[in-house]
N, C-alpha and C positions, 0 to 999 in steps of 0.2 A: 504494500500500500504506500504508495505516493506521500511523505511528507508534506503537509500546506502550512505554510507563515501566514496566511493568509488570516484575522484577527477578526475576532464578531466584534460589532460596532460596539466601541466604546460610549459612554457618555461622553459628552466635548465636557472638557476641560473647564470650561466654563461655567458649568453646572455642580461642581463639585466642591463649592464653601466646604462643607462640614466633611464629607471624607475626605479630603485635602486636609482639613488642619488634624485630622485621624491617623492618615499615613505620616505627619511630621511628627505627631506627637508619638508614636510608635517606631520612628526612624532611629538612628544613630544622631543625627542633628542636634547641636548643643540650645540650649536652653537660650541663651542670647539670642540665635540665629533664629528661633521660633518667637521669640517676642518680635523681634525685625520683623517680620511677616506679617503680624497683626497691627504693628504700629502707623496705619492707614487712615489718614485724617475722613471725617465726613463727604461721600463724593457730592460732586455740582452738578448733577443730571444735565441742566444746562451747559457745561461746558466740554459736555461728553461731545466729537467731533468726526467723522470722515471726509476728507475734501484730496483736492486733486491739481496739478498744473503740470506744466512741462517740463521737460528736465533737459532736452536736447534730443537731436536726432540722429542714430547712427550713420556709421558709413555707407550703409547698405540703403539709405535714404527712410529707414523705418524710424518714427514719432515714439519717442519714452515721456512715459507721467510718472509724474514722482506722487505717491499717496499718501496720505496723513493718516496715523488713527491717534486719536486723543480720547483718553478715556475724564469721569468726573474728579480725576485727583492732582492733575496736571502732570500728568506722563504721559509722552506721547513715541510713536513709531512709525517710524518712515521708511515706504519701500518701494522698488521703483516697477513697471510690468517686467524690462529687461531682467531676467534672468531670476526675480521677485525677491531682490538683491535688498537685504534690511543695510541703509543707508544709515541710518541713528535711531537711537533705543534711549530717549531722554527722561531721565529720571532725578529724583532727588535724592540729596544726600542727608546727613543727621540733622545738619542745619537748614533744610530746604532749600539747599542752593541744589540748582537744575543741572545737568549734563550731562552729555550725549557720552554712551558708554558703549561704546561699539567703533572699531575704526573701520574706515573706506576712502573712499576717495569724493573731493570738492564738486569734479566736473566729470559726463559721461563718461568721457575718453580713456580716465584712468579706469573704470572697470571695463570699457571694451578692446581698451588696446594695453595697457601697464597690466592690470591682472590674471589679464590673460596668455600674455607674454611670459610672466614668471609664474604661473600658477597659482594665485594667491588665494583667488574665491571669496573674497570678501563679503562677506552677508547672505552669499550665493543658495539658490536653492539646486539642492547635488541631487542627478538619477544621469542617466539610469543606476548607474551602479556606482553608488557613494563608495569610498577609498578606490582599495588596487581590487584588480584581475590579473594575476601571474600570468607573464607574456602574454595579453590580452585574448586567451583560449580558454574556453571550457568546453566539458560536455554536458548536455543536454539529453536525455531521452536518446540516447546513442549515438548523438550526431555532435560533429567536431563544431563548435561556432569561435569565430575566430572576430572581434572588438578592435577597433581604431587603438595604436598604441600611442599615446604618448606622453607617456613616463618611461620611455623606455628601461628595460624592454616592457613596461605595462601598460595596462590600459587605466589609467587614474580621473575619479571623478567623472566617469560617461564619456570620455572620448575626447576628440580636440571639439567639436562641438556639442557639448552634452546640456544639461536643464538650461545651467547656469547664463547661456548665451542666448537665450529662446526669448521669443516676446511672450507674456502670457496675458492672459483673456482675464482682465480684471474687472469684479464687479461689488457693488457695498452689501451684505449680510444685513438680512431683517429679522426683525423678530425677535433680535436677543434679551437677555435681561443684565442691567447694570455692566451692559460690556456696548465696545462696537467694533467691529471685524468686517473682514474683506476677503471674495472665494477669489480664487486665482488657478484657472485651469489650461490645459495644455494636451495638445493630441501630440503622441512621437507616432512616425510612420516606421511602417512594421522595415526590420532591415537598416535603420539609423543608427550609425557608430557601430554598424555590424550585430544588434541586438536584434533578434526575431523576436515577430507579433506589432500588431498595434497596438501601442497604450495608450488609454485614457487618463489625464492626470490630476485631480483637483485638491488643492489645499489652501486651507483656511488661515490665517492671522487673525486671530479675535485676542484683544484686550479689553479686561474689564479691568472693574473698580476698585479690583484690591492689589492694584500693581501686576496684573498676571499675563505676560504672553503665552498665548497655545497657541501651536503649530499642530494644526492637522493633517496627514498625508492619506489620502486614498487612492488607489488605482487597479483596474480593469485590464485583461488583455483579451487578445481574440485568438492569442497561439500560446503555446508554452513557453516562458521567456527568465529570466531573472529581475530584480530587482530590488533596491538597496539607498533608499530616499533619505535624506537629511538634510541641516542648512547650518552653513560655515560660518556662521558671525564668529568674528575674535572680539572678547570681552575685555575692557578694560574697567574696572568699577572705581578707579581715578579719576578716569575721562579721558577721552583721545585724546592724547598727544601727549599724557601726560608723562612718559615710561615707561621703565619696566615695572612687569605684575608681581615680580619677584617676593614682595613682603606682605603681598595676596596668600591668605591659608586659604588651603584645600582641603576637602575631604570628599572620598570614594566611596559610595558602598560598596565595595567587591573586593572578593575574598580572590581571586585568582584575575589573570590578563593572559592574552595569547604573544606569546615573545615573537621575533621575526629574524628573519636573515635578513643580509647585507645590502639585498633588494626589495626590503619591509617589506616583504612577504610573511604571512605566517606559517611557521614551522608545520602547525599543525598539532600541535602541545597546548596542552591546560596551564600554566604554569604557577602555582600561589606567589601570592605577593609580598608575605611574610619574608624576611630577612633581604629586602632588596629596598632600593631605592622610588619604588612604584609602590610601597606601603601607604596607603591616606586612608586608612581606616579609622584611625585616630587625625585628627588634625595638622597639619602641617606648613608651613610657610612655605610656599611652590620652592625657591631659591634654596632653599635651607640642602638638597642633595642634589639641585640641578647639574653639577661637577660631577657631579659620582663618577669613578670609572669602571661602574658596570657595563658590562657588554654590550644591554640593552639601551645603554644610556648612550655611549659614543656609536652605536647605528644612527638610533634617530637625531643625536646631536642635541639631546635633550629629551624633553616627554612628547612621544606621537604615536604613541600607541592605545589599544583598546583593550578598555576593561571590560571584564562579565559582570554585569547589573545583577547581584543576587537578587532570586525568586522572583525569575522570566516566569511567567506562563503564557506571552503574549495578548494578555488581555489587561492584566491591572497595572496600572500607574504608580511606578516605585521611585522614591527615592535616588536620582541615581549620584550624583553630586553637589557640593555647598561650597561655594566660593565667599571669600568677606574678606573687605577691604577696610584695614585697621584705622586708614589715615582719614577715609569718609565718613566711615563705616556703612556704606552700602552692601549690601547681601546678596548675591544670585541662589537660589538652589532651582535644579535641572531634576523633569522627575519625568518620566516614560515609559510607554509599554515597549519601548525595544531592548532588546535585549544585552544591547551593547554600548559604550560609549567609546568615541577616540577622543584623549584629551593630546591636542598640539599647543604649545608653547610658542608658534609664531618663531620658527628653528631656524625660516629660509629668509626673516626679513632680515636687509642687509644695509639699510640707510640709503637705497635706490628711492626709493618713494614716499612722497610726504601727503601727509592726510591734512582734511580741512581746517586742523589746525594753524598748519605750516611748517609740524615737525614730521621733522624725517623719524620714518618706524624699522626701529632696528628690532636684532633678538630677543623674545621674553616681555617686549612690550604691550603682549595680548596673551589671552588663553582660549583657546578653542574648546567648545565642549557639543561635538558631535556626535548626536545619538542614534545607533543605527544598528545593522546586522555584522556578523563579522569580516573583512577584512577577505578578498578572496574565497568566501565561502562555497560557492560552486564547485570549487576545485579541494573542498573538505569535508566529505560524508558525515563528518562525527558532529559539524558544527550545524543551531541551526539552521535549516535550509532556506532559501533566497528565491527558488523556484511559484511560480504565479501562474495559475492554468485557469484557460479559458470557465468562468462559471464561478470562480476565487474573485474575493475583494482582498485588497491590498486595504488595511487600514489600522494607522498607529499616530499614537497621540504622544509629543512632548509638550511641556509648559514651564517657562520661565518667568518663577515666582522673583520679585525684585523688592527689598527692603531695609529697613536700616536698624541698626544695632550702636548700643552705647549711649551718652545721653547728649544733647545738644548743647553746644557752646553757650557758656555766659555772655552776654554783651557790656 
């Protein structure tokens, strides 16, 4: 019998006040980082917002909108149809000073031609198949399928054209309660970046009123195909441009992570996390082993690797990480039905490019926390499966809860 990822509909995310604050009070999550979460002024239903304007237009002569969503608390998220690229993620810090915690770029060009150039994926929404595909082959129901490579030799992030470059079909979500969100969908033709089947692609951005982005991923095919959706924001809970996340603590729920070879492939191994540098069970300052000279550590040149989100069943929304920033005290925790997370460190930025700040983003300056399936799965029986058959819904839910922690400056 055919393995299926394929997930019965969750509740959105949005729906979830009270067992939301159930899974954190049941988590690993310190006691601080749980008052963050609650500490959410009265919202202004009135100034709950969706709107829309230009942003540029590519090279290919095709028109980009950049999107607003503003929820009643004054945080708001911006993101454009190109590639449904989250552009800034504006929040508050202890003292209700506002800023954009997410880096990218000022003007189109650097996500159509600077990101794409270096790889960078800034905000990007990733399919067909989020990470790697070793030497961009697998098989399929016996048959050899062979994926656009370029990461050589793999195929990274869907291809040299994959989600990330796509216009998508944006429209505003009605109906919601105490939120406002935006569906954003996308057809791939069957045979694109060498993936068989047509897919059908739609997902959600809805923020509400308690500070919470949910990203929704659903998707259809009409053949048997793979797929492996997520979206790359790099976090900075200082504010762009501000540095490195280095004095950012972490923490993982996950007892084990899949180690990689020399072409961040994975091995193929379960590997615990216990006595290594990829321990964040307990709390940790990111920087605090980023030197390590674990094996694992000088592959990725840092942390870019994927943990295992204890108690997958692909249906419940767990805990998967908690980021907190000591000097704002701004909060991220990251929680999903997938099964996996890559946390990157931002390993390849090199002071080539400068964000809407005006500073140049070097290494360590962000942290990625990409939730998804494993890493090459197709080409690893024992991992879960990634495979999507005609009559299968593709449907998995992340949300980024944002909050502050500590008490607010005297004046």
């Amino acid at each position: 019998m055919t393995r299926s990822f394929a997930a019965p509909m969750p509740r959105p995310a949005y729906t979830l006040a009270r067992s939301g604050r159930s899974l954190l009070a049941r988590s690993m999550i310190s006691l601080g980082a749980l008052a963050a979460c609650m500490m959410i002024s009265t919202p202004d239903a009135s100034a709950r917002a969706f709107d829309s304007k230009a942003f540029g237009t590519l090279s290919s002569g095709q028109k980009v909108q950049r999107y607003t969503l503003r929820n009643g608390n004054g945080m708001s998220v911006q993101f454009l149809s190109y590639g449904g690229i989250i552009t800034a993620i504006n929040v508050p810090d202890r003292n209700g000073r506002v800023a954009n915690v997410v880096l990218g770029f000022a003007k189109l060009d650097g996500y159509e031609t600077d990101s794409a150039h270096a790889n960078i994926y800034f905000g990007a929404l990733i399919g067909r198949y989020a990470n790697r595909l070793a030497n961009g082959t697998f098989v399929l129901d016996g048959q050899t399928i062979h994926t656009t490579v370029n990461n050589p030799p793999n195929t990274l992030h869907g291809g040299l054209v994959g989600f990330d470059k796509k216009i998508w079909q944006v429209r505003k979500l009605s109906g919601l309660s105490h939120a406002v969100g935006a569906e954003l969908t996308l057809t791939s033709p069957d045979g694109e970046e060498g993936f068989p089947g047509t897919l059908h692609v739609t997902v959600d951005y809805v923020l509400d009123d308690s500070n919470r982005l949910s990203i929704r991923y659903r998707a259809t095919t009409d053949r048997p195909t793979v797929l492996n959706l997520t979206n790359h924001s790099y976090f900075n809970l200082s504010g762009e441009g501000s540095g490195s996340i280095e004095n950012h603590t972490l923490q993982i729920n996950a007892d084990t992570f899949t180690p990689v070879d020399h072409a961040a492939i994975p091995t193929g191994q379960i590997a615990p996390v216990g006595s290594t540098p990829l321990d964040f069970r307990t709390p940790h300052r990111i920087g605090e082993r980023l030197r390590d000279n674990h094996p694992q550590m000088l592959i990725g040149r840092g942390y870019d690797h994927n943990w295992i989100i204890n108690g997958y069943d692909g249906r419940t929304q767990r805990l998967a990480a908690t980021v907190t920033d000591p000097a704002s005290g701004r909060t991220l925790s990251v929680s999903t039905t997938q099964p996996g997370i890559q946390v990157y460190t931002s390993n390849s930025l090199d002071g080539t490019y400068a964000g809407p700040s005006g500073q140049a983003y070097r290494q360590t300056d962000a942290i990625a926390l990409e939730t998804q399936h494993y890493p090459d799965s197709p080409n690893h029986p024992a991992f879960p499966t990634t495979t999507l058959r005609p009559g299968e819904a593709f449907d998995h839910t992340t949300t980024f809860q944002f909050g502050v922690t500590g008490a607010a400056a005297t004046q």
